[in-house]
Backbone as ProteinMPNN parsed JSONL, in Angstrom:
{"seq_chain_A": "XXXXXXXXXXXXXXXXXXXXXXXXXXXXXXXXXXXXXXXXXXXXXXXXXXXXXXXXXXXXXXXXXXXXXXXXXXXXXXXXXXXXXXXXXXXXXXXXXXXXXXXXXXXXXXXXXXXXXXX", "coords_chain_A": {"N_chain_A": [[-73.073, 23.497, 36.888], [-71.443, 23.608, 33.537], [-68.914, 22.071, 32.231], [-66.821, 22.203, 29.694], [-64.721, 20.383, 27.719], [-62.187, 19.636, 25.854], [-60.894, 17.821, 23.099], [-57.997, 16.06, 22.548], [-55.7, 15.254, 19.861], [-52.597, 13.049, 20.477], [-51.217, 12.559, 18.053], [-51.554, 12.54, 15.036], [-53.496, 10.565, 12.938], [-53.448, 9.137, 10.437], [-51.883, 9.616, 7.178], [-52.808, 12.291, 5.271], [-54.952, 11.308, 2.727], [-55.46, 12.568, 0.46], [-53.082, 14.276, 0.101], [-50.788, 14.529, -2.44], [-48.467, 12.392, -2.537], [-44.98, 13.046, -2.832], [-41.99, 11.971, -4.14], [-38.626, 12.409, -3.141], [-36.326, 13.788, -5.294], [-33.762, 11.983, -6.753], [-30.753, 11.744, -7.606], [-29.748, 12.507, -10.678], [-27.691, 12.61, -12.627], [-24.255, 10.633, -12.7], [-21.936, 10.572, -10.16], [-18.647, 11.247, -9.537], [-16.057, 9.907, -7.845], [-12.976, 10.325, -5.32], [-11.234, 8.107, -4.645], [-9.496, 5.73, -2.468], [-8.241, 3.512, -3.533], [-8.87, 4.395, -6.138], [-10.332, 6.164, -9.214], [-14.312, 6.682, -8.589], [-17.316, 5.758, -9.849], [-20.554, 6.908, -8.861], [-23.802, 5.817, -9.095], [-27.353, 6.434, -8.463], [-29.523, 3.958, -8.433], [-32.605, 3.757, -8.515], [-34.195, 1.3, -8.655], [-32.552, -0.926, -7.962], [-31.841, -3.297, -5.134], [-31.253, -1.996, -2.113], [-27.775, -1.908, -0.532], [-26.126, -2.115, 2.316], [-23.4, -1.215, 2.411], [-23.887, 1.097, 0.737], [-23.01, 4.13, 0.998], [-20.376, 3.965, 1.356], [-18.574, 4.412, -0.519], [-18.075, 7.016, -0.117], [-17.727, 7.584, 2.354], [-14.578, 6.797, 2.315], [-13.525, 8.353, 0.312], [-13.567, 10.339, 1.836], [-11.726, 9.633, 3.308], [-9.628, 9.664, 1.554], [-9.35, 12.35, 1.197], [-8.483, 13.605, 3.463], [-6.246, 12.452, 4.151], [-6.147, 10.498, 6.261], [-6.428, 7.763, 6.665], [-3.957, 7.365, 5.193], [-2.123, 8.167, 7.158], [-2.618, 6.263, 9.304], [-2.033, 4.156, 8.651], [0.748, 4.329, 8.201], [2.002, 5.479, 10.867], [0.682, 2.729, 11.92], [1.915, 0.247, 14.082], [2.263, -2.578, 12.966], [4.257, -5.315, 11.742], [4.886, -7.997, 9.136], [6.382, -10.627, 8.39], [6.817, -12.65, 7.05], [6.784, -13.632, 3.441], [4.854, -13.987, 2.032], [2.77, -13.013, 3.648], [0.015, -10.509, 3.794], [-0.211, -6.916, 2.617], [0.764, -4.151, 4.805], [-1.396, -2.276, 4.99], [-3.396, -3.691, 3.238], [-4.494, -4.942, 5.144], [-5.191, -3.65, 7.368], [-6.957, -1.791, 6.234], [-8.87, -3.618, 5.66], [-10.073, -4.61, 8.308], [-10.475, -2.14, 8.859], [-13.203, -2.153, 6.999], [-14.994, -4.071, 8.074], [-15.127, -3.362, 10.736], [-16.674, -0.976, 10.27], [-19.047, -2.397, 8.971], [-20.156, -3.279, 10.893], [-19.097, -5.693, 12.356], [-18.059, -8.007, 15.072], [-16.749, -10.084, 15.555], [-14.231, -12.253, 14.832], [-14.725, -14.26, 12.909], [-16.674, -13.227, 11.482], [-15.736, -11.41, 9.857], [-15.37, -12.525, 7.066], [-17.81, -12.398, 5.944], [-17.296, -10.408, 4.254], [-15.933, -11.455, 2.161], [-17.555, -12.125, 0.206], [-19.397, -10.069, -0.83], [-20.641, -8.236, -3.014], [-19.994, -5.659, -3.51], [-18.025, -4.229, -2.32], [-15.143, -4.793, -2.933]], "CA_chain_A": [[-72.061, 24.065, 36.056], [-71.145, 23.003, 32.741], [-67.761, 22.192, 31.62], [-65.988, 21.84, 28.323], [-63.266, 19.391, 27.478], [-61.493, 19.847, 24.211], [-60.208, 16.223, 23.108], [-56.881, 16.764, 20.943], [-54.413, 13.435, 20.016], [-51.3, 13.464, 20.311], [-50.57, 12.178, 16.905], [-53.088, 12.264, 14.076], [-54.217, 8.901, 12.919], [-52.59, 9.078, 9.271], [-51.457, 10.714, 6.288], [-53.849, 12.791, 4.312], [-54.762, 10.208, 1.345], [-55.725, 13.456, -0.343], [-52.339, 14.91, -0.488], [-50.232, 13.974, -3.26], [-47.205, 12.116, -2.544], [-43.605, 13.154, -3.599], [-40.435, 11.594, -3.654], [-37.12, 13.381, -2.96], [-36.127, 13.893, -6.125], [-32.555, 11.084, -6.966], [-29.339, 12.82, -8.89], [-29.845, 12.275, -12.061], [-26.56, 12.231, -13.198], [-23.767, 9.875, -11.807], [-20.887, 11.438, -9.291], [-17.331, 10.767, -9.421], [-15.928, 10.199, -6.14], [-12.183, 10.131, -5.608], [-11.182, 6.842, -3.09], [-8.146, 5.138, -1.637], [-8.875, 2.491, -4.839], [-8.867, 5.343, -7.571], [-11.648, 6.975, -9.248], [-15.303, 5.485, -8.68], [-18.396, 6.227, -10.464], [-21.257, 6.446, -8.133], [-24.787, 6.409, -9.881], [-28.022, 5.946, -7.407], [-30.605, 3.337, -9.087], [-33.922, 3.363, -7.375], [-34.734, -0.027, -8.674], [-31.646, -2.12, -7.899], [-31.719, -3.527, -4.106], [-30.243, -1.204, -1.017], [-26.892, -2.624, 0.527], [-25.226, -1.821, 3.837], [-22.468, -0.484, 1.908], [-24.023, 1.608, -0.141], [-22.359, 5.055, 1.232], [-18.946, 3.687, 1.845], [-17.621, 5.252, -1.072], [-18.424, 8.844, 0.336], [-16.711, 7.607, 3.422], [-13.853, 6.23, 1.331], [-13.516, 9.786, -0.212], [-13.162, 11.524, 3.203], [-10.138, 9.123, 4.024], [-8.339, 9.505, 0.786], [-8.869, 13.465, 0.96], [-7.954, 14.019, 4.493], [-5.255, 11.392, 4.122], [-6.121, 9.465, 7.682], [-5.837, 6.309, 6.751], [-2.727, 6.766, 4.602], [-1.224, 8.506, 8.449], [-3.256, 5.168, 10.472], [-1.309, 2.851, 7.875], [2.412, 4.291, 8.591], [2.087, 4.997, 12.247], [0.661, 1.123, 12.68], [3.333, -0.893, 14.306], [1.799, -3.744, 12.532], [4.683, -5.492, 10.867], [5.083, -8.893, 8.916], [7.859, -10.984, 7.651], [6.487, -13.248, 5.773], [7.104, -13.238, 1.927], [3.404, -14.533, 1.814], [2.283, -12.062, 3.903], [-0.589, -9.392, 2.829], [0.375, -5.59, 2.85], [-0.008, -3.766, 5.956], [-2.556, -1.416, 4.159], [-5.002, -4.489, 3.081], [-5.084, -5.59, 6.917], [-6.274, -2.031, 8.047], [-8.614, -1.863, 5.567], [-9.913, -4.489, 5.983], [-10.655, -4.487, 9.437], [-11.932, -0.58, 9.153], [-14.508, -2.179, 6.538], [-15.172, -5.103, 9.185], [-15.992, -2.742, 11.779], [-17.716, -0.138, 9.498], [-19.684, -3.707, 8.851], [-20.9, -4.024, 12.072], [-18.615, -7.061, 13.023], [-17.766, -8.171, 16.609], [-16.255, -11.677, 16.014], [-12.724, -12.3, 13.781], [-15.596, -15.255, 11.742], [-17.601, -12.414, 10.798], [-15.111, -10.418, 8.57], [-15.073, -13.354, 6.119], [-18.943, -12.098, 5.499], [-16.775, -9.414, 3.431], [-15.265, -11.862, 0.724], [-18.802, -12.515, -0.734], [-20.036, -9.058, -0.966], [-19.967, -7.812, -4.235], [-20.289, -3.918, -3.975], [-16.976, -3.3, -1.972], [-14.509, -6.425, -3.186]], "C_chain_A": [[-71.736, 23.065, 34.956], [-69.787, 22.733, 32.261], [-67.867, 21.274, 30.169], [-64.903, 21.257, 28.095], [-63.012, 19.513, 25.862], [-60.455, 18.421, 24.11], [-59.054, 16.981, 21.899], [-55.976, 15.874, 21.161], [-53.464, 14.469, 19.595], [-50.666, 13.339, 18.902], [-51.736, 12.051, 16.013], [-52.908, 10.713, 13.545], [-53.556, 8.397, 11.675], [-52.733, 9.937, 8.426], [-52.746, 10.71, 6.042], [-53.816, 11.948, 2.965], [-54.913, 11.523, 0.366], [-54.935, 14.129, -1.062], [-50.943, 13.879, -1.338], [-48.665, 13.344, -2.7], [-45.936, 11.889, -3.272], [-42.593, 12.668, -3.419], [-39.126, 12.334, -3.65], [-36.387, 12.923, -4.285], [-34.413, 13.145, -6.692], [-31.295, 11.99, -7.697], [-29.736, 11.185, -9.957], [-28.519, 11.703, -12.88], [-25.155, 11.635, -12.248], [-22.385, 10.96, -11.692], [-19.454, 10.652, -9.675], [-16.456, 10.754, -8.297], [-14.251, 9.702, -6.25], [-11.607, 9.214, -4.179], [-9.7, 6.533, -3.156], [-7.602, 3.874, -3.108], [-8.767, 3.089, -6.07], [-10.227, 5.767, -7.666], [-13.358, 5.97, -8.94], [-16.57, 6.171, -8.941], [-19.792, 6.184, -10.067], [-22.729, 7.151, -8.993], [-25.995, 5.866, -8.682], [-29.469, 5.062, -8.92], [-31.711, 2.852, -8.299], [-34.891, 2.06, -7.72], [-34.342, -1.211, -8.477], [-32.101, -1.795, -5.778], [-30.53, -2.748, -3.235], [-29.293, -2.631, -0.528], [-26.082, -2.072, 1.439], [-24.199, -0.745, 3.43], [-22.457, 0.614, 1.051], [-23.316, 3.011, -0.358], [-21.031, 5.296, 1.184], [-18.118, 4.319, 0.694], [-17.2, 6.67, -0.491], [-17.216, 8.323, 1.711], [-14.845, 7.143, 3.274], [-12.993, 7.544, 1.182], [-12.676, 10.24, 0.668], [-11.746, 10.705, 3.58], [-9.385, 9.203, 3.18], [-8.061, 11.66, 0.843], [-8.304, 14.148, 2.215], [-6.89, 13.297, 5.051], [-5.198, 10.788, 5.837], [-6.009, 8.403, 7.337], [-4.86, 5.964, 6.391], [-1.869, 6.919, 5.855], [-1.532, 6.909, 9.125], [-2.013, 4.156, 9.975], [0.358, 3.09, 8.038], [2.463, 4.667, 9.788], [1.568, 3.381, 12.572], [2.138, 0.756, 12.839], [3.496, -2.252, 13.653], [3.197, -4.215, 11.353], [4.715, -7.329, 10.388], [6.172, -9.77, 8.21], [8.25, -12.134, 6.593], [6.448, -13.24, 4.015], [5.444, -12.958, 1.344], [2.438, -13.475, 2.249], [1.607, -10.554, 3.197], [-0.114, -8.071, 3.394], [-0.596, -5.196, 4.014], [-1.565, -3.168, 5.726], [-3.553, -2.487, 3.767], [-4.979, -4.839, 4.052], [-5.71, -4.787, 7.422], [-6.832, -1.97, 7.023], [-9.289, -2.433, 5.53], [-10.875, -4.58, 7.079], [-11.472, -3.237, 9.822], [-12.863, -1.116, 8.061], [-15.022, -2.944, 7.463], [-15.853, -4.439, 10.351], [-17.05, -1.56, 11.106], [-19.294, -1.211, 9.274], [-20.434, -3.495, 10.103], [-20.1, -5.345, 12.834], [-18.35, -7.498, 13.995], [-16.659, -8.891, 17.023], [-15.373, -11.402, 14.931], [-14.096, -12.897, 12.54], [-16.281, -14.215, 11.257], [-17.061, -11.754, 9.192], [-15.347, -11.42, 6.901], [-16.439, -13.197, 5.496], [-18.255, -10.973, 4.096], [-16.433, -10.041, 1.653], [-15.951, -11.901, -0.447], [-19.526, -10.824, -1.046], [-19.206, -8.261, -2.001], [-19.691, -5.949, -4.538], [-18.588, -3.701, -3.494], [-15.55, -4.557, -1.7], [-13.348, -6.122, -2.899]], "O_chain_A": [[-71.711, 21.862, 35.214], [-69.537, 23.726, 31.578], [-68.511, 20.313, 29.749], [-63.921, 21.928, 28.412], [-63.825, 19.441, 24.94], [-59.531, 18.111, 24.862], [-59.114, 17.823, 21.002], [-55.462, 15.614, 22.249], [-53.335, 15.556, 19.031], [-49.654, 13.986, 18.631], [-52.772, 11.469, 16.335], [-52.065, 9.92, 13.965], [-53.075, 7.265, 11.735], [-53.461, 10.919, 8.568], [-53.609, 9.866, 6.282], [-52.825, 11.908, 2.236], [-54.312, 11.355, -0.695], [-55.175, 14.593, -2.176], [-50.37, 12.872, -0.92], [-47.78, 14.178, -2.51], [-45.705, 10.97, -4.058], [-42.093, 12.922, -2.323], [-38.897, 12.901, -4.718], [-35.895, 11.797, -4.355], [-33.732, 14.07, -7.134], [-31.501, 13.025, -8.331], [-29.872, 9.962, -9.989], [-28.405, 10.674, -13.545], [-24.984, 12.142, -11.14], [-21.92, 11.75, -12.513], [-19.415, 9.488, -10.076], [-16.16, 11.858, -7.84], [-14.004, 8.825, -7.078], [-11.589, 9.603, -3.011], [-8.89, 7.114, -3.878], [-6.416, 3.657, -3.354], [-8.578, 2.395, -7.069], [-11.078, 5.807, -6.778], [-13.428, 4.751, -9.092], [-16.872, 7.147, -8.254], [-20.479, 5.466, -10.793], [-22.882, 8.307, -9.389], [-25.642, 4.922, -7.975], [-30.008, 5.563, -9.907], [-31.765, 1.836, -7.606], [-35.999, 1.833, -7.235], [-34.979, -2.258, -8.595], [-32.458, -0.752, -5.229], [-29.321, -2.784, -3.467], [-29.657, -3.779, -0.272], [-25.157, -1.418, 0.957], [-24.124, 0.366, 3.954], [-21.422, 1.117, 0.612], [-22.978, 3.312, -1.503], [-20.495, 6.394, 1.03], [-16.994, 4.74, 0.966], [-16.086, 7.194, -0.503], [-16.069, 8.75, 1.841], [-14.063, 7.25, 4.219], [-11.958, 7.754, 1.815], [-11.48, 10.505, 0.54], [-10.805, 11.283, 4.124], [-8.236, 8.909, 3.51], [-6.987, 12.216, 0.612], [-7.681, 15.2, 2.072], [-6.572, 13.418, 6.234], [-4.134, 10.722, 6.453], [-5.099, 7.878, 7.978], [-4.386, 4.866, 6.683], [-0.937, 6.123, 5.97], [-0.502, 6.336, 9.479], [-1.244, 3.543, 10.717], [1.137, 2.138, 8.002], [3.378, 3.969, 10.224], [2.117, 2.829, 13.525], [3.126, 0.881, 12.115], [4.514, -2.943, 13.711], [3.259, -3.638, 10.268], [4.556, -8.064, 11.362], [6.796, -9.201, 7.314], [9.175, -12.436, 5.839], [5.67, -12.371, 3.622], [4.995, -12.11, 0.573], [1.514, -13.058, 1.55], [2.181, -9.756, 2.456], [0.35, -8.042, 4.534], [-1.766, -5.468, 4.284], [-2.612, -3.585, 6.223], [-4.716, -2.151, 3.992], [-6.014, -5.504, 4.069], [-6.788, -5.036, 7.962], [-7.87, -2.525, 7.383], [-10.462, -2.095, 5.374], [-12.101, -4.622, 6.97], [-12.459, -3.083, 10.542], [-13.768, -0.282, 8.066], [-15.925, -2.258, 7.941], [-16.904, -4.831, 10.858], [-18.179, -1.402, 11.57], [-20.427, -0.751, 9.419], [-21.647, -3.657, 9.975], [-20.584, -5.878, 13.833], [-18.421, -6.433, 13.383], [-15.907, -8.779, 17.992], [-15.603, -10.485, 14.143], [-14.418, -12.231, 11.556], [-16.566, -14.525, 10.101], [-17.562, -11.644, 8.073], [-15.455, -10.87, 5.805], [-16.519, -13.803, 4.427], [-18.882, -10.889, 3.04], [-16.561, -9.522, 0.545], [-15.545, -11.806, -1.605], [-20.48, -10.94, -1.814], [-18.051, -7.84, -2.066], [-19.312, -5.319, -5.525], [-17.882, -3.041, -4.256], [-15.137, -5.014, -0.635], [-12.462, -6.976, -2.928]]}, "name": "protein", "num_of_chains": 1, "seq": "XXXXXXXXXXXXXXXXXXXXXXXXXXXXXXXXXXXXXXXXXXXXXXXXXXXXXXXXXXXXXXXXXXXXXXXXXXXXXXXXXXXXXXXXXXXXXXXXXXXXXXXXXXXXXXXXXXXXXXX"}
């Protein structure tokens, strides 16, 4: 008796060099996004270097139009009495960019001061 085996991968081996490759087409024209900060002019440049932050406006957006962070910032109990002392509102923001960051450790946040996209 003869048998037949039919070989078939699980994954083909690579792209077709044959077929043309397209890129997802960029917005053209730059957005206006409305943040916690005021207005901000978001344009995408596919030749300047990606950074971490690059979205955070969009997420920015969603907290100034569903006003959660302005509720997070007057329910905190967080108060200070210091003259010197920074506003409650730059301490929680800070720390929601800090953890948006990735951060773990208090030394980390201070990675924030140097980063020029979200100052």
């Amino acid at each position: 008796m003869i048998g037949f085996s039919i070989v078939m991968e699980a994954h083909p081996v690579g792209d077709d060099e044959n077929r043309s490759q397209k890129a997802i087409p960029a917005a053209v024209k730059a957005m206006v996004v409305d943040t916690l900060g005021g207005r901000v002019q978001v344009s995408w440049d596919p030749e300047s270097a990606a950074t971490p932050f690059g979205q955070l406006v969009f997420f920015a957006e969603f907290l100034e139009v569903s006003g959660l962070f302005d509720a997070w910032v007057e329910e905190c109990p967080l108060i200070y009495n210091s003259p010197n002392a920074p506003k409650k509102r730059d301490v929680l923001g800070t720390w929601n960019l800090s953890i948006l960051a990735g951060h773990r450790r208090y030394a980390h946040v201070t990675a924030l001061r140097s980063d020029g996209v979200s100052p």
